[in-house]
C-alpha positions as CSV (number, residue, x, y, z in Angstrom):
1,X,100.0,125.2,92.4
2,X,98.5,126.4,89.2
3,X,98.0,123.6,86.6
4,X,98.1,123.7,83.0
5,X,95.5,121.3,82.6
6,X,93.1,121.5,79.6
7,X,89.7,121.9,80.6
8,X,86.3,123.9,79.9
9,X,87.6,126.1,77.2
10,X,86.3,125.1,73.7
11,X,88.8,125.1,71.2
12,X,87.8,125.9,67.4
13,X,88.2,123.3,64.9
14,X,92.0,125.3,63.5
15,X,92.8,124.7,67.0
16,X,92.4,121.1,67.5
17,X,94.0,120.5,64.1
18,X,96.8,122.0,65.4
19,X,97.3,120.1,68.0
20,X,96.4,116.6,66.7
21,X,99.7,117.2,64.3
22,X,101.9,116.9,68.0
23,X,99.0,114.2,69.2
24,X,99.5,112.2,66.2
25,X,103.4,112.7,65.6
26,X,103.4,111.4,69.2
27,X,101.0,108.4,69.0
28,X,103.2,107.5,65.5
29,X,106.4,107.5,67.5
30,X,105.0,105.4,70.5
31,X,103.7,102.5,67.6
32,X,106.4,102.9,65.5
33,X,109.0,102.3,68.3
34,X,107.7,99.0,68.5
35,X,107.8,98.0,64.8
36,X,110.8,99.2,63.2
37,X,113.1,96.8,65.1
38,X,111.1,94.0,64.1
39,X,113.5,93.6,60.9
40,X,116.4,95.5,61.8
41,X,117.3,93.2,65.2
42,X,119.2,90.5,63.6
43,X,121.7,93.1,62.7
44,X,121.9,94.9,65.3
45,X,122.6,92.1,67.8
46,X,125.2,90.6,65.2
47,X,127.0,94.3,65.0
48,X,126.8,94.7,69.1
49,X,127.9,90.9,69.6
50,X,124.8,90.3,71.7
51,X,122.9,87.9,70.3
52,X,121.9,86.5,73.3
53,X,120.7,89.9,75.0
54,X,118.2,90.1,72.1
55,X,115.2,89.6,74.1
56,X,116.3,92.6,76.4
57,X,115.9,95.0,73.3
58,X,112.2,94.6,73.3
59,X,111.7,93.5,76.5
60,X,113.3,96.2,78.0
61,X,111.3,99.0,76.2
62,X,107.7,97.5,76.7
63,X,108.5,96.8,80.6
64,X,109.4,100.6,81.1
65,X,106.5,101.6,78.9
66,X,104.0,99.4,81.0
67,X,105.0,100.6,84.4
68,X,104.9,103.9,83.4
69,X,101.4,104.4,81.9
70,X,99.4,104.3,84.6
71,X,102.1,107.2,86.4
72,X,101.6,109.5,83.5
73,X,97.5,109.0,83.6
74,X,97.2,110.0,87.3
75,X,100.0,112.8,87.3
76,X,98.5,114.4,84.1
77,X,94.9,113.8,85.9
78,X,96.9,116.0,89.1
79,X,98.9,118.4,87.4
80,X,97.9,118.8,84.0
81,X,98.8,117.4,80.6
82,X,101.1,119.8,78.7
83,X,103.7,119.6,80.9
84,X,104.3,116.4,81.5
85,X,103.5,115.5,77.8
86,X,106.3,117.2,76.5
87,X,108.5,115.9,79.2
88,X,107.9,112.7,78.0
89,X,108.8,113.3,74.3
90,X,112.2,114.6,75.7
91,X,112.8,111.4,77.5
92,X,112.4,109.6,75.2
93,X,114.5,111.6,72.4
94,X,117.1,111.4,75.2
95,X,116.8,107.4,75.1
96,X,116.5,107.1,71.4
97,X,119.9,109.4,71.4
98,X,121.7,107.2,74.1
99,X,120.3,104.0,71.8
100,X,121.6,105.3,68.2
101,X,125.1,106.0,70.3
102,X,125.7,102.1,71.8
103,X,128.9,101.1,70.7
104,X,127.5,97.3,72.9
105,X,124.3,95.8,73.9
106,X,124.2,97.4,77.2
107,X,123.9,101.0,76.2
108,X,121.8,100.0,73.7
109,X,119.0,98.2,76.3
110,X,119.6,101.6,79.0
111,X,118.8,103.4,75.8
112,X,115.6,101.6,74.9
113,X,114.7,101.4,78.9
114,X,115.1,105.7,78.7
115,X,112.7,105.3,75.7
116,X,110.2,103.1,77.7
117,X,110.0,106.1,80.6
118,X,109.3,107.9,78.0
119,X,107.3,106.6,75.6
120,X,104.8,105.1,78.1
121,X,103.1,108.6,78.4
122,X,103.1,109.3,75.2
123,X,99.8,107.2,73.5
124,X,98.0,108.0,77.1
125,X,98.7,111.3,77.3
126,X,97.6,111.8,73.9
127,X,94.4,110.2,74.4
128,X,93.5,112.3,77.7
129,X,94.5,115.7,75.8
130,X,92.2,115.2,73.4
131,X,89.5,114.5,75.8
132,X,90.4,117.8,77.4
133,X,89.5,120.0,74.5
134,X,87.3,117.5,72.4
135,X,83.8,116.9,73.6
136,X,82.8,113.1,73.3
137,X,80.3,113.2,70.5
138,X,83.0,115.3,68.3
139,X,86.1,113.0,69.6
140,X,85.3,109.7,68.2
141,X,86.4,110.8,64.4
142,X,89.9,112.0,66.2
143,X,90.1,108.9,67.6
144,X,89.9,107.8,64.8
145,X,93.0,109.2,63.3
146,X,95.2,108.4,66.0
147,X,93.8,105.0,65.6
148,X,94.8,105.3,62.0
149,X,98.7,106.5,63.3
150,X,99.0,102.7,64.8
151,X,97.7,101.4,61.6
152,X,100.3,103.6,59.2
153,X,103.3,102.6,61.9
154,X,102.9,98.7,61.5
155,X,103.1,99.3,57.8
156,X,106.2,101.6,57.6
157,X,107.8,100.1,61.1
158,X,109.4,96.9,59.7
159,X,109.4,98.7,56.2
160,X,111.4,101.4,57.7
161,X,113.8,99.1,59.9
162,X,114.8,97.1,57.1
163,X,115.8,99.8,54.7
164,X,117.9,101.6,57.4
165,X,119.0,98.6,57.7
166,X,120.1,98.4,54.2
167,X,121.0,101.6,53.3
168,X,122.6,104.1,55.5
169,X,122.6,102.1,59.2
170,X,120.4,100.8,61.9
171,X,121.2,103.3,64.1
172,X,118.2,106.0,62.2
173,X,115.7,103.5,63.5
174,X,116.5,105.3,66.5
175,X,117.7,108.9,65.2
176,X,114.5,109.0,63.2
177,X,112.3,110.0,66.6
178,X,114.6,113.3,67.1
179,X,113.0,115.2,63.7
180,X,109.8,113.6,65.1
181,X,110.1,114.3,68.6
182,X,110.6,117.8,68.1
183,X,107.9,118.0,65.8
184,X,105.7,116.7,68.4
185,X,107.0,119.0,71.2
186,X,106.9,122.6,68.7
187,X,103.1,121.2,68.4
188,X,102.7,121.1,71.9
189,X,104.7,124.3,73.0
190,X,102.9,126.4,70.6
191,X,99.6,124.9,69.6
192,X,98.5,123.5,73.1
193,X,96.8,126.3,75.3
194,X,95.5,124.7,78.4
195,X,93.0,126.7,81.3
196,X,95.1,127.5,83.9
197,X,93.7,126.3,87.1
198,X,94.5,126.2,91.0
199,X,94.3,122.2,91.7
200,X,96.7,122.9,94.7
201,X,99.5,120.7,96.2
202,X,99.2,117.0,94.6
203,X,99.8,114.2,96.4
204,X,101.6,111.1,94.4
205,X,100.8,107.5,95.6
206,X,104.4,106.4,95.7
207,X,103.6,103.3,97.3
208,X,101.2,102.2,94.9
209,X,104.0,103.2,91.7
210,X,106.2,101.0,93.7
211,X,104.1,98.3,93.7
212,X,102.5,98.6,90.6
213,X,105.9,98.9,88.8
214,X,106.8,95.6,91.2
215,X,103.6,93.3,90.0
216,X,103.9,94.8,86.2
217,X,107.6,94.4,85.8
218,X,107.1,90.5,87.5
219,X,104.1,90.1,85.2
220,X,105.9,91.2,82.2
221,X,109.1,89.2,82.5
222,X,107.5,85.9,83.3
223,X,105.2,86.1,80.3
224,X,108.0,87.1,78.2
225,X,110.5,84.5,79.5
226,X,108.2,81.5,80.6
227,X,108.3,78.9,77.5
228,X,110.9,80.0,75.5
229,X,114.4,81.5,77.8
230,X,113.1,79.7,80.9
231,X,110.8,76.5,81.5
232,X,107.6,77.5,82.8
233,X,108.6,75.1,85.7
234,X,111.6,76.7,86.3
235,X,112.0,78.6,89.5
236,X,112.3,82.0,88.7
237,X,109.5,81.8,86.1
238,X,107.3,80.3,89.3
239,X,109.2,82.9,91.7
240,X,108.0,85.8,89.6
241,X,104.3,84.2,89.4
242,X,104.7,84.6,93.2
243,X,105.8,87.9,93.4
244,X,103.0,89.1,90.8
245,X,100.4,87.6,92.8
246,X,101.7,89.4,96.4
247,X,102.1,92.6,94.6
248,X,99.0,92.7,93.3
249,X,97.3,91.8,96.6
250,X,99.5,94.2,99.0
251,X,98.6,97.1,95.8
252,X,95.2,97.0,96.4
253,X,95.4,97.0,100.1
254,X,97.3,100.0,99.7
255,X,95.2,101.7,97.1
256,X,92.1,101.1,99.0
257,X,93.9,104.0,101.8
258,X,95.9,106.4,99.3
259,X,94.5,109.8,98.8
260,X,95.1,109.8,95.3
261,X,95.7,106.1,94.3
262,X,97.6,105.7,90.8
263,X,94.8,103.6,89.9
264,X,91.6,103.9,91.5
265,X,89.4,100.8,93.0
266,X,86.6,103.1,92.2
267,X,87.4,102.5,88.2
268,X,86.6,99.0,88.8
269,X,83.3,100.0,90.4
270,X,81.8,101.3,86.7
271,X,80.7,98.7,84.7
272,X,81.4,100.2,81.4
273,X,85.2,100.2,82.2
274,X,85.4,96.6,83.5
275,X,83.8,95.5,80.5
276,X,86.0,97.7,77.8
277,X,89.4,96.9,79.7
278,X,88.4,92.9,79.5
279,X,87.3,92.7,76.0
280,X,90.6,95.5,74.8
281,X,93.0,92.9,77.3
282,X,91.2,90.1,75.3
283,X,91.7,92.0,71.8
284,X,95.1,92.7,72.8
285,X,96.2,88.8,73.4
286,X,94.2,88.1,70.0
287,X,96.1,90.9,67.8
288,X,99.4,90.9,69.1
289,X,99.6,87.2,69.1
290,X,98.7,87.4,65.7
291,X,101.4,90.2,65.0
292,X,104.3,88.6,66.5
293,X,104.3,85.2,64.6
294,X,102.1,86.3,61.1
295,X,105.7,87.2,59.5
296,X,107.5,84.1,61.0
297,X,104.6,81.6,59.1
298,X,104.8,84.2,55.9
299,X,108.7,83.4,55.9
300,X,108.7,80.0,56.4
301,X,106.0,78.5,55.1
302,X,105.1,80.9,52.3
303,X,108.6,81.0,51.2
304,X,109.3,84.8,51.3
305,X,111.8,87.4,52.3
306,X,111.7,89.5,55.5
307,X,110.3,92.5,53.2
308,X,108.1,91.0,51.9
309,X,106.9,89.8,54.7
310,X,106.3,93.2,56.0
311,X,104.7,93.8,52.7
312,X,102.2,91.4,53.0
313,X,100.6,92.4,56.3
314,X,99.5,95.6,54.5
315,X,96.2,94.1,53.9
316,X,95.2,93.7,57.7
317,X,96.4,97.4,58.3
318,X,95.2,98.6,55.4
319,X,91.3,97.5,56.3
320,X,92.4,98.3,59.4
321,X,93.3,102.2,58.8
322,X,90.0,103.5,56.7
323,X,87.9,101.0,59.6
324,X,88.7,103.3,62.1
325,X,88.3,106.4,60.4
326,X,85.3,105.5,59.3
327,X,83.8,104.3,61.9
328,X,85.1,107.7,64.4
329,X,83.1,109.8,62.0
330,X,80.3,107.3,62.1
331,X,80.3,107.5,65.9
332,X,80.4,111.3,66.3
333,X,77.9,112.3,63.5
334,X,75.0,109.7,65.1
335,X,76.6,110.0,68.9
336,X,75.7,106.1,68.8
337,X,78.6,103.8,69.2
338,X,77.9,100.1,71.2
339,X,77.5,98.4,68.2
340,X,80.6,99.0,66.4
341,X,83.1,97.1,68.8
342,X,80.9,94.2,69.2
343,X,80.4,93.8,65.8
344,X,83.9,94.2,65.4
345,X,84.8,91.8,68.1
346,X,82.4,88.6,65.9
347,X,85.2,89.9,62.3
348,X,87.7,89.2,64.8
349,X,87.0,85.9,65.9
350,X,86.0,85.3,61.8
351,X,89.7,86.4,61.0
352,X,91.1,84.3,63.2
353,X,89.0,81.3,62.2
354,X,90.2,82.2,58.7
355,X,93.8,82.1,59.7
356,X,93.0,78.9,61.1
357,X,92.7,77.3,58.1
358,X,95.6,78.3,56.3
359,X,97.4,75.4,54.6
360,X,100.6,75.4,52.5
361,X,98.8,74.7,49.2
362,X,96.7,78.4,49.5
363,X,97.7,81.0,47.6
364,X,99.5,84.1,49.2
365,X,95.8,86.0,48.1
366,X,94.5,84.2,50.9
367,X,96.6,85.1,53.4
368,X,95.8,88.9,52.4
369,X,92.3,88.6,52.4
370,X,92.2,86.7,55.9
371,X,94.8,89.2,57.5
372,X,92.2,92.6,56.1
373,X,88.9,90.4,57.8
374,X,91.1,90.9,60.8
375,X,92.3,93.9,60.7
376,X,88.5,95.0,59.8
377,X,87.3,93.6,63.2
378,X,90.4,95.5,64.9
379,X,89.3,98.9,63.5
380,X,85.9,99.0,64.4
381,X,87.0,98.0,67.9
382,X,90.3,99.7,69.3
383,X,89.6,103.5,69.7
384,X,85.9,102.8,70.1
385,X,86.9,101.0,73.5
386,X,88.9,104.1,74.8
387,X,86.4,106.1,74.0
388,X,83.8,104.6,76.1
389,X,86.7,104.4,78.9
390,X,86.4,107.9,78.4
391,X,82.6,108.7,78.5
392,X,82.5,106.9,81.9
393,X,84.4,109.3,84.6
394,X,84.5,112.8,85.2
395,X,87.0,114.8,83.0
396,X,89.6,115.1,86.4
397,X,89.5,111.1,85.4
398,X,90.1,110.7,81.9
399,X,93.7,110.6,82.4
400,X,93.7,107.4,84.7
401,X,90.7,106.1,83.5
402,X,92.6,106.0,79.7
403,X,96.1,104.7,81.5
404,X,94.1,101.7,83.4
405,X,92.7,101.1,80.0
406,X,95.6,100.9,77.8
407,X,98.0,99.4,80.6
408,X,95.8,96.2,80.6
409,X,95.4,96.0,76.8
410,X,99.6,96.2,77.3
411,X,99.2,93.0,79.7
412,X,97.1,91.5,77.1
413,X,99.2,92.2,74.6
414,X,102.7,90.9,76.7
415,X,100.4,87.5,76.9
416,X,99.4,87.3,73.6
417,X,102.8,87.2,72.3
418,X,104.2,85.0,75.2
419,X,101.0,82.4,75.2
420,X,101.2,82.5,71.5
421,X,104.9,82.3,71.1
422,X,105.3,79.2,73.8
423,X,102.4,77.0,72.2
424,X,104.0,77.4,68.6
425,X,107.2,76.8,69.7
426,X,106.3,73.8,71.7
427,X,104.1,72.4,68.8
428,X,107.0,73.2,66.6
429,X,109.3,71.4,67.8
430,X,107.4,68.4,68.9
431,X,106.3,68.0,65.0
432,X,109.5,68.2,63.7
433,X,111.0,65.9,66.4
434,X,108.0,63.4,65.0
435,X,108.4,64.2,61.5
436,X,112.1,64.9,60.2
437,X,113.5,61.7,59.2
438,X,117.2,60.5,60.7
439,X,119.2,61.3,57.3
440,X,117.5,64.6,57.1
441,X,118.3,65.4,60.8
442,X,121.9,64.2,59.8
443,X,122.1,66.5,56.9
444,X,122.3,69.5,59.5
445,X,118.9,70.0,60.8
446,X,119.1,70.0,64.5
447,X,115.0,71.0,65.2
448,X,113.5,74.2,65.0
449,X,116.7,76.2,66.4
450,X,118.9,75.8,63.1
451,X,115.9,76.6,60.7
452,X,116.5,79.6,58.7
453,X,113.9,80.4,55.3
454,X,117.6,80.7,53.0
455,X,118.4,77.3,54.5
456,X,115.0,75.6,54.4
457,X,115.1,76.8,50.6
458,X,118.4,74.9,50.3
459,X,117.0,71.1,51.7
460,X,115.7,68.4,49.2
461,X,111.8,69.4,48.2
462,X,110.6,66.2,50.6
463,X,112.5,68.0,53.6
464,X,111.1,71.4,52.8
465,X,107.6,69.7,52.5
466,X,107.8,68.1,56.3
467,X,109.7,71.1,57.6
468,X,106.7,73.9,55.5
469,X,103.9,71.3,56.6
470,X,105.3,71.5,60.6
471,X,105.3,75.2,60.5
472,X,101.8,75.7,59.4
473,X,100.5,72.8,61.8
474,X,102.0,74.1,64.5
475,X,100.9,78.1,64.0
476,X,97.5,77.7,62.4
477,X,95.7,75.8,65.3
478,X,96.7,78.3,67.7
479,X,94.8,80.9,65.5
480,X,91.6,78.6,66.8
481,X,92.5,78.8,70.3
482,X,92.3,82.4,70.4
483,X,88.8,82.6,68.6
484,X,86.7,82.0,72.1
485,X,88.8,84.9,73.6
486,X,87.2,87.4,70.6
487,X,83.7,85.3,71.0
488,X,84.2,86.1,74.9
489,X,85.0,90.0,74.5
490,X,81.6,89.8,72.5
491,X,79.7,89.1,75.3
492,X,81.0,91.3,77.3
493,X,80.5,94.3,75.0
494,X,76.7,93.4,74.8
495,X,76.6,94.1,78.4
496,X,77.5,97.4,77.7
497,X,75.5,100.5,78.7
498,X,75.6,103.1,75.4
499,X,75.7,106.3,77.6
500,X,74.8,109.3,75.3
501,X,78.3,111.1,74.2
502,X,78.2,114.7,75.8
503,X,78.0,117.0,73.6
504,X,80.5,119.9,75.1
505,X,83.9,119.3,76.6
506,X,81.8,121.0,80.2
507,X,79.2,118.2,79.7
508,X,82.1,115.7,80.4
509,X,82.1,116.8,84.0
510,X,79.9,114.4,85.3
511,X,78.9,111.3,82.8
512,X,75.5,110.0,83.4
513,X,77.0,106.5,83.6
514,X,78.7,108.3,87.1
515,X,75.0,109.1,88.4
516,X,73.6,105.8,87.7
517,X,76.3,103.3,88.2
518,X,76.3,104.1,92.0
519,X,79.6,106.5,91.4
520,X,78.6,107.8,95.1
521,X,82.2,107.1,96.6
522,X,84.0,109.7,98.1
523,X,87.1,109.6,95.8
524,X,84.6,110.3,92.8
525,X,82.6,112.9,94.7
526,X,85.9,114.9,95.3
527,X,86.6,114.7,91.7
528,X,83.0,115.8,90.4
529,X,83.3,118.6,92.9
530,X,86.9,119.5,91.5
531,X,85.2,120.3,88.0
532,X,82.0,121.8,89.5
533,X,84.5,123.7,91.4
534,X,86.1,124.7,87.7
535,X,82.8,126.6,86.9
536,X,81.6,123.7,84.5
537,X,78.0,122.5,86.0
538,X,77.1,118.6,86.0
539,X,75.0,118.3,83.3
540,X,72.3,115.4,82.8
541,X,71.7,113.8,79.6
């Protein structure tokens, strides 16, 4: 079989820019998938009549996604890239079609499931492509930008949703990726010349996809329904705990025997990858727990609208967007880059101590100013990770390697919401149980599930006061609890080793973190061979 993977080639500077316009276009539709329904929901559900499907919009999309990322890593690793990376753009136009064309809940969820198959190879794929025709020392500052694509979609995401929304109907949040899609897929098609070579017949671990799709979808579902639609004591919540945990154990039995496992035991035999995956799992609980209740606490205890709300987490992306451009050109122009993650992990942990101390009586310029320390700490840290993912296997590799990576910061990021989400709600409602008088509970309050910000605005000022005063209490202290989990990632990232950044894309063969980590395992062996084999020599730093 002749594969259109990108190898040895070296592609001028024109080139690359070329292609990062599809790379980018891609990575913006992957992040902005997941913001722009953040503020266009309510209506949606309310038009469809499904308000209590809601969950199944999101839930739906990121399950797919998350199952798929580490299948798109290993077949673009077999096959090649190109392909398959414009397949998945079509998929997930087609979903985004079959979404903006629900007439009832249910063809909207099949749509956003369609989008999930879809858009799960669309951030990895992107990521392993540029390794293919970037060397390491030059990728970090592309990195960078696509880094910078997440930042722009969490601004214009909600921003987006809420005018569409507004203005000429919810359903462009969808038909918006169609214009982008196929801007993404011209990129590819015409700008995107891969080195043919022979990598013969490949052979797909569909065991391990089943299982894998098995212990993420389980994984997923109980973090996303445990607290808050179910009781973590209930029994399906403790039935899918179960099934997660036989999964995972029968997975690895079977990946320990599979000639090409869809994720490798030998990944977790390098170092520098078990410490970047823990510390980006641990980032990922950190931000996205952060993401998914900032607006809530900006709405109800700061007193503003939903826009607005979008509007003020500008800051965090904002420090967050010139971070990690910055710090990519830092990286490729002194080819040293260990400190920049763990320093960003300790403005983390600051900007969540920050948060923590966030009472009613600050002004909204503190809120800003604690949300950019964050998303400082974030920038210095995201694309950094990936890239030393990256530096650590041989370039037949970089397609897993990058999937494992970014399919655990996915679990993180599933837990951060749902760990986050369950301790706020049940701190929420125990304060207001505790706080809200009788005659004020009489009035019409009944707990946290009838609190809108337009009726909250409506109460007497000694009601708004208790009910202001119980959000913060509840939501700030939670901030704390995730500060040892940044501290934590910390530590790990001193542990690891700065591997010199190769300095051609041939060079990327064969790291040296391969030849000293004990990579001597035959599953990597066959893969150095494969490049050798490519007419690109090991090369030793």
């Amino acid at each position: 079989m002749t594969s259109d993977h990108a190898t040895a080639a070296p592609a001028s500077r024109r080139e690359i820019l070329l292609v990062m316009v599809g790379l980018m276009t891609a990575m913006l539709l992957s992040a902005l998938d997941q913001t722009i329904f953040s503020t266009a929901l309510p209506t949606i559900v309310g038009e469809l009549d499904g308000v209590d499907h809601m969950l199944w919009v999101t839930t739906a999309y990121i399950l797919a996604a998350t199952i798929m990322m580490p299948v798109y890593g290993k077949i673009g690793d077999l096959i090649g890239r190109k392909s398959i990376f414009i397949g998945a753009i079509a998929i997930f136009i087609a979903g985004s079609v079959v979404g903006a064309l629900a007439t009832g809940m249910t063809e909207l969820i099949v749509g956003r499931a369609i989008q999930g198959l879809g858009g799960g190879g669309l951030m990895i794929l992107a990521q392993a492509i540029i390794a293919d025709i970037v060397p390491a020392r030059e990728r970090a500052k592309y990195m960078g930008l696509m880094g910078a694509s997440f930042a722009v979609a969490s601004v214009i995401g909600p921003l987006l949703g809420g005018w569409f929304t507004d203005s000429i109907g919810w359903e462009w949040c969808l038909w918006i990726n169609v214009p982008l899609g196929a801007v993404a897929i011209l990129s590819a098609i015409f700008f995107l010349h891969p080195n043919p070579r022979d990598r013969g017949r490949p052979t797909l671990d569909v065991a391990g996809m089943v299982l894998l799709a098995i212990g993420a979808s389980a994984l997923v579902l109980f973090t996303s329904w445990g607290g808050g639609q179910y009781e973590w004591s209930d029994p399906i919540i403790i039935g899918l705990i179960a099934l997660t945990v036989v999964a995972a154990v029968v997975f690895v039995l079977v990946e320990r025997r599979a000639a090409e496992p869809v994720m490798p035991l030998t990944l977790f035999g390098q170092a520098n990858f078990n410490l970047t995956t823990a510390a980006g799992l641990l980032t990922g609980v950190a931000m996205f727990g952060t993401l998914a209740y900032m607006p809530t606490y900006l709405q109800m205890v700061e007193q503003v609208g939903a826009t607005e709300a979008g509007l003020l987490m500008i800051p965090m992306m904002g420090a967050m967007l010139p971070t990690s451009i910055l710090v990519g050109n830092a990286v490729s122009r002194t080819g040293r880059y260990k400190i920049y993650p763990i320093v960003g992990a300790a403005v983390v942990a600051l900007g969540l101590f920050l948060l923590s101390t966030l009472t009613p009586d600050q002004t909204l310029w503190h809120v800003c100013l604690y949300l950019a320390v964050f998303g400082l700490g974030l920038g210095m840290q995201m694309q950094t990770l990936v890239l030393i993912v990256q530096n650590t296997f041989p370039i037949t590799m970089v397609g897993t390697a990058t999937a494992g990576n970014n399919f655990f910061r996915q679990i993180g990021a599933s837990l951060g919401a749902a760990v986050v989400g369950s301790i706020f709600t049940s701190n929420l409602i125990a304060m207001l149980t505790e706080r809200i008088p009788p005659d004020v509970a009489a009035g019409g309050i009944d707990g946290a599930n009838s609190l809108t910000p337009e009726l909250v605005g409506t109460l007497p000022q000694e009601a708004q006061d208790i009910i202001i005063g119980s959000y913060n209490d509840a939501l700030t202290p939670v901030f704390l609890y995730l500060v040892p989990l940044s501290l934590l990632a910390l530590v790990l990232l001193l542990f690891v080793r700065e591997v010199p950044l190769r300095g051609s894309v041939s060079e990327d063969a064969v790291p040296e973190s391969y030849e000293v980590d004990g990579g001597s395992s035959a599953y990597l062996e066959r893969h150095a061979d494969q490049d050798a084999g490519d007419g690109r020599e090991p090369t030793r730093a």
